[in-house]
C-alpha positions as CSV (number, residue, x, y, z in Angstrom):
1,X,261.2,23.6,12.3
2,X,258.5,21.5,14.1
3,X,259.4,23.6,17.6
4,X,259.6,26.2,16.3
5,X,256.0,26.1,14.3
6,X,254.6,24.4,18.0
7,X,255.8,27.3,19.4
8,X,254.0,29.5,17.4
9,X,251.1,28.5,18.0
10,X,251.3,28.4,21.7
11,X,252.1,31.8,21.1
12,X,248.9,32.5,19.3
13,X,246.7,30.6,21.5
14,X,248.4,32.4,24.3
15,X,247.7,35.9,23.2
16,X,244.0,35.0,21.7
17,X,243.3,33.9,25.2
18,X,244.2,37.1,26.5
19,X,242.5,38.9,24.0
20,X,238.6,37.0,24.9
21,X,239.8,37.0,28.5
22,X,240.3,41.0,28.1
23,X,236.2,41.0,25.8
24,X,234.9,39.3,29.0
25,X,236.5,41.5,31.8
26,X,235.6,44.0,29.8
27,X,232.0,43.2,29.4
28,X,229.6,43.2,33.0
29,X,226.1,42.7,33.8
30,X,224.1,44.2,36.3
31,X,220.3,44.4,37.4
32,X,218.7,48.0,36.7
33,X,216.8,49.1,40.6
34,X,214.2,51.5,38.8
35,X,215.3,54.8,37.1
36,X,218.2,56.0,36.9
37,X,219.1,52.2,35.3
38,X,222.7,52.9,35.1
39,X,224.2,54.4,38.9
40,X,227.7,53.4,38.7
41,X,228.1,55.6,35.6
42,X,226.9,59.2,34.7
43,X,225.3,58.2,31.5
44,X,223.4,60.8,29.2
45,X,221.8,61.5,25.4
46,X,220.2,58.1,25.0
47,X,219.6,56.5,21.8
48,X,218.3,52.9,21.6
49,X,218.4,50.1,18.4
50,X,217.0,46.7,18.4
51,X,218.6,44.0,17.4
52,X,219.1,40.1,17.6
53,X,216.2,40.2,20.2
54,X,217.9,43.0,22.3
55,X,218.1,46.3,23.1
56,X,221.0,47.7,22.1
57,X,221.6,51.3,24.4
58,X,224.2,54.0,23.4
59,X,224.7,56.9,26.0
60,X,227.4,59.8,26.6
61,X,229.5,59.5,29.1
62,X,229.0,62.7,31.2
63,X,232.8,62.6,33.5
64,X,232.3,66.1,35.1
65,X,234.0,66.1,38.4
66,X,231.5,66.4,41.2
67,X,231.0,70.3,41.3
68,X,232.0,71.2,38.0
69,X,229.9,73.2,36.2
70,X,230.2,72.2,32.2
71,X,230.2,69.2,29.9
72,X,233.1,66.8,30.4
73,X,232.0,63.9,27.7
74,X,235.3,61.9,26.3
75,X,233.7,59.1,25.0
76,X,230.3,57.2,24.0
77,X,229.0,54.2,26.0
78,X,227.3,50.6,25.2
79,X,225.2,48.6,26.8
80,X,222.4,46.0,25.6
81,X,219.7,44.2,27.3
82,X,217.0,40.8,26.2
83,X,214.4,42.1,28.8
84,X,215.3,46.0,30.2
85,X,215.8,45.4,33.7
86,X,219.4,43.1,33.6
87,X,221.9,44.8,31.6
88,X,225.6,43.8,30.0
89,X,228.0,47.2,30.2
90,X,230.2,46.0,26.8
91,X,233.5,47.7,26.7
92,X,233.9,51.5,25.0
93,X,233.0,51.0,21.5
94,X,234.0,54.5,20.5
95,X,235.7,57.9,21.5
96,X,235.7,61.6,20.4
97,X,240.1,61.0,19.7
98,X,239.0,58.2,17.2
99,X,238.0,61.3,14.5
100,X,241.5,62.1,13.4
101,X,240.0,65.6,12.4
102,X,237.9,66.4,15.4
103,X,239.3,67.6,18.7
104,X,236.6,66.3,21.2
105,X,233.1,66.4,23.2
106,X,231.7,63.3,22.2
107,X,228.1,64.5,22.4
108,X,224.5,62.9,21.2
109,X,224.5,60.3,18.9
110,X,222.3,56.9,17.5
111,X,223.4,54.0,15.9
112,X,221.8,52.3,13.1
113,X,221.8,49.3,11.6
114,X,221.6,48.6,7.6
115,X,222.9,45.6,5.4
116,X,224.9,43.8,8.3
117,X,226.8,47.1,9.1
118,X,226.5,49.4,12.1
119,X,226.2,53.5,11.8
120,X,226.8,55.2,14.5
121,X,226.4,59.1,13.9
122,X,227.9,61.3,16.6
123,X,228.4,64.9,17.5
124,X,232.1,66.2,18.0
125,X,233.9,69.3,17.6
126,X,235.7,69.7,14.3
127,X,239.5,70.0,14.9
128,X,239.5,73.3,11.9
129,X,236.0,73.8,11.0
130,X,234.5,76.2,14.0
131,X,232.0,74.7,15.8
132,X,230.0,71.7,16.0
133,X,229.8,68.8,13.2
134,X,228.6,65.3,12.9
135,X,230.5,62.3,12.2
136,X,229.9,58.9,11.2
137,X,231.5,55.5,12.5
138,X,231.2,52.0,11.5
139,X,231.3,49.0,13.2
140,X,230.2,45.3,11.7
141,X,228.8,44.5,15.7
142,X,226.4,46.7,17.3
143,X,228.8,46.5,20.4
144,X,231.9,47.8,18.0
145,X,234.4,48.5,17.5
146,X,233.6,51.2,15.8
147,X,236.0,53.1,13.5
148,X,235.6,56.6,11.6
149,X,233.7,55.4,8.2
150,X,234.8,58.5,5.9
151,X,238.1,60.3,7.8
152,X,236.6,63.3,7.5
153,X,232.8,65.1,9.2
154,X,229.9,63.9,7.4
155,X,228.0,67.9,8.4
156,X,229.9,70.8,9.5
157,X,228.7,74.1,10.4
158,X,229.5,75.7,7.6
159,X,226.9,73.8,5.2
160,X,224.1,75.0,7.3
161,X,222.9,79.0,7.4
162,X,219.3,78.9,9.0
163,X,221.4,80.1,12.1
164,X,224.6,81.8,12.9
165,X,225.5,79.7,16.0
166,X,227.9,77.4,16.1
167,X,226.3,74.6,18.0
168,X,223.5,73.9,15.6
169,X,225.3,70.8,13.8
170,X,224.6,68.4,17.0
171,X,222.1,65.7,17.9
172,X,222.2,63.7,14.8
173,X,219.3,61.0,14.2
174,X,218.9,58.8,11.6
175,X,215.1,57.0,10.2
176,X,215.2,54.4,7.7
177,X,211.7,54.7,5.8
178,X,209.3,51.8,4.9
179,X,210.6,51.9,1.2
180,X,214.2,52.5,1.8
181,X,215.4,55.6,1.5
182,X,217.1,57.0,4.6
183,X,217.2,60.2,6.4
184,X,219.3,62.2,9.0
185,X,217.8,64.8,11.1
186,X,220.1,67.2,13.6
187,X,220.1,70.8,15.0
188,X,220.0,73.2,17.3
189,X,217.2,75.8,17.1
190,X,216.8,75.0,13.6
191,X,215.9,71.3,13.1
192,X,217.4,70.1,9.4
193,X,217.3,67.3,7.9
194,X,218.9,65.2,4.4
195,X,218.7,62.4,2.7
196,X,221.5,59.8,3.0
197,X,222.8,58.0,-0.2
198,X,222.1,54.1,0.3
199,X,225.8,53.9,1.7
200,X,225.1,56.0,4.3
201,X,227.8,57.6,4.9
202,X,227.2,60.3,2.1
203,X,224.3,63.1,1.9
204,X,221.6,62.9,-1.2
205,X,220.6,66.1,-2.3
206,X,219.9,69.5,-0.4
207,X,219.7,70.1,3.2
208,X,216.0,71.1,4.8
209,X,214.9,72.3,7.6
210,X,211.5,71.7,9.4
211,X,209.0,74.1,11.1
212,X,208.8,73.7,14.4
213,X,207.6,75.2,17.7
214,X,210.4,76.2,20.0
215,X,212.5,73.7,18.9
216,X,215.6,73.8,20.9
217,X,217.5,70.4,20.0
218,X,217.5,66.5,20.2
219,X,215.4,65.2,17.2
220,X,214.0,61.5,17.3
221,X,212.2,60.6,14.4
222,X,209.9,57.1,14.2
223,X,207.0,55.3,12.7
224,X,204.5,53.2,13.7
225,X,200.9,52.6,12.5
226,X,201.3,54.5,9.6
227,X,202.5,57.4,11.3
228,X,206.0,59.3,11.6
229,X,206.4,61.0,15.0
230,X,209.0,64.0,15.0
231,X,209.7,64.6,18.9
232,X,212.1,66.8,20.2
233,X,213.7,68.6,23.4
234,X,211.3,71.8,23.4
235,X,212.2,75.4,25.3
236,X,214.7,75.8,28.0
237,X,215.1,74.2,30.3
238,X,213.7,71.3,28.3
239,X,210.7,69.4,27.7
240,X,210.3,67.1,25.0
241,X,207.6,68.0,22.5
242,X,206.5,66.2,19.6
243,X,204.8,66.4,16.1
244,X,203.0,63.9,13.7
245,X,203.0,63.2,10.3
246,X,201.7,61.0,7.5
247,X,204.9,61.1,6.0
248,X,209.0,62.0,6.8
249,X,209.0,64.7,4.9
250,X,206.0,66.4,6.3
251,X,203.5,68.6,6.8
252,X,204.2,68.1,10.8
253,X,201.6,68.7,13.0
254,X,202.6,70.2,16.3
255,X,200.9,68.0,19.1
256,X,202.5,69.0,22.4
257,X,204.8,68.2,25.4
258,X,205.2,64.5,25.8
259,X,207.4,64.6,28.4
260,X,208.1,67.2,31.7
261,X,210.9,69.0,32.9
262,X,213.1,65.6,33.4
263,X,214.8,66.2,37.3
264,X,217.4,68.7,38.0
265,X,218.7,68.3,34.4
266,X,218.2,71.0,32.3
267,X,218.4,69.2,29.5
268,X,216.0,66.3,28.2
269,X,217.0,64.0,25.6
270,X,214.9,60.7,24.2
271,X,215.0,57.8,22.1
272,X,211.6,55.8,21.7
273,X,210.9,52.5,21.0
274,X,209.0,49.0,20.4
275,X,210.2,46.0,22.2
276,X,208.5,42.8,22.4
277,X,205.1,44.4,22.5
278,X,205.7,47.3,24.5
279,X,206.6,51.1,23.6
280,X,209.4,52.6,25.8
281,X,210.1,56.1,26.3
282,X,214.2,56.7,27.4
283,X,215.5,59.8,28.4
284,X,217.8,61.6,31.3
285,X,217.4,63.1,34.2
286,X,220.3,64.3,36.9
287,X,218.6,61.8,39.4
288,X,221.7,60.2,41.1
289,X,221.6,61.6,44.7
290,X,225.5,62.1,44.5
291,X,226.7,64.8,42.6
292,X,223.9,64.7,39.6
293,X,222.7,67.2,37.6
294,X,222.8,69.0,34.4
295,X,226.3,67.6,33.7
296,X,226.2,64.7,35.4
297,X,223.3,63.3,34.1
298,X,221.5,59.6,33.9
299,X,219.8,57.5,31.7
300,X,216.1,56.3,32.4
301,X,213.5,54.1,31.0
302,X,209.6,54.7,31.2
303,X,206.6,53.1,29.4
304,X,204.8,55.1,26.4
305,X,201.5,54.7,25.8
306,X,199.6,56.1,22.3
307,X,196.0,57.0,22.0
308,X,193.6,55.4,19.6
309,X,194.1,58.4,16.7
310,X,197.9,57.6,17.4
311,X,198.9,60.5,19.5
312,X,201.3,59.5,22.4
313,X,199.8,60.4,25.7
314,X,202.1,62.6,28.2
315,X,204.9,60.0,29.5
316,X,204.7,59.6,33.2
317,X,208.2,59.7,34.7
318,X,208.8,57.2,37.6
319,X,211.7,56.4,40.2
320,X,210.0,52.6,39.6
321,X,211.0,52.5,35.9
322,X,210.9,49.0,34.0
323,X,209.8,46.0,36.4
């Protein structure tokens, strides 16, 4: 008996060794050389959380052979960073084939954090339900794993009617206000948004949409200074454009591009932050010399700079990016 429980724990020591052996091979640092940050991976649709003193960066992973024209995206990416130039690549957190009821093209997303638990809302296509719909995952790390948090879509496109397409459930974001109460925004042409029930993983209440000036997609909601900041990817191909408000739910005034045509992409898609005293704007371009483009695009990182009455001025793209 006295082997035999030895032996089991060799056993378990063993295979507990492989599995940290398998975190850390799995996990790999490298220096970001100006914009794009990320060359060794087509990364796109960032969206950025801070937490335990990092940056914590969540991307699509664009795997479009070279040539292809179309969106090959499988699977979301991690990475975090303490000072945005050296970066750790953590392993997959999450894929499109983890939503039992969805059938793929793991789109734009953002993570959140609330109560010690991670969100991470994500765009798939639902499995019966035509067209696009938005799931929600939880993880208790903000590098996962991450697992479906209801087993069925949290939006399909069904419960929205502003627009007849069926790509208008997509680009989900999520803005925790100052006294609680959280909200998701998402669309396609028609920006909606809802309340989320403190669990967040349940709606609150009726779906809205916002007013807004050739909105075409990609909705970033944040506040600072008393103000909320509604930007968004604006036309087509796409700028980012933004509006400003005293509060989330509006009136939003329209305030103008913040940010250019971004490369050869024809898409544009942003997350903004505040990091140790700095405000960052991060986007995509299809920058890579080698194959890059509007579906193999990658992630970049500029600074963003706000006047004195709180509007942000233009954001000035660089092949520099964070020094």
């Amino acid at each position: 008996m006295k082997h035999r429980f030895l032996l089991s724990l060799i056993i378990s020591g063993y295979f507990l060794l492989l599995a940290t052996d398998a975190k850390a091979s799995a996990d790999t640092s490298f220096p970001s050389k100006g914009n794009p940050i990320i060359t060794h991976k087509y990364t796109a649709d960032p969206a950025a959380l801070i937490y335990g003193n990092k940056v914590w960066l969540y991307a699509g992973h664009d795997e479009a052979p070279p040539r292809k024209e179309g969106y090959v995206m499988n699977e979301w990416l991690c990475f975090s960073s303490s000072d945005m130039v050296y970066w750790t690549e953590h392993a997959v957190p999450l894929r499109a084939r983890d939503f039992s009821w969805a059938k793929g093209d793991a789109w734009a997303s953002q993570v959140i954090e609330r109560n010690g638990k991670f969100y991470w809302y994500v765009t798939v296509e639902h499995g019966s339900i035509p067209g696009k719909s938005i799931g929600v995952a939880v993880a208790d790390r903000p590098d996962g794993p991450f697992r479906d948090a209801i087993g069925k879509a949290l939006i399909t496109n069904d419960m929205t009617k502003a627009t007849s397409i069926f790509w208008d459930d997509i680009d989900p974001s999520v803005i925790i206000d100052i006294d609680g109460q959280a909200y998701l925004f998402w669309g396609n042409t028609k920006c909606y948004y809802a309340r989320l029930k403190p669990n967040m993983i349940e709606l609150e209440g009726e779906i809205k949409t916002v007013d807004l000036p050739s909105f075409t997609e990609a909705p970033w909601v944040h506040h600072k200074n008393g103000w909320y900041y509604l930007s968004y990817a604006y036309q087509f191909p796409e700028k980012i454009a933004y509006a400003m408000s005293r509060s989330v739910n509006g009136p939003w005034q329209f305030k103008g591009i913040l940010n250019e045509l971004a490369g050869n992409s024809n898409t544009n898609h942003q997350a903004i932050i505040d990091f140790k005293g700095s405000s960052y704007f991060i986007y995509h371009n299809g920058g890579i010399p080698t194959e890059g483009g509007s579906f193999r695009r990658s992630v970049c990182i500029d600074r963003l700079f706000y006047n004195e009455d709180g509007s942000m001025k233009r954001v000035q793209m660089t092949s520099e990016g964070i020094q």
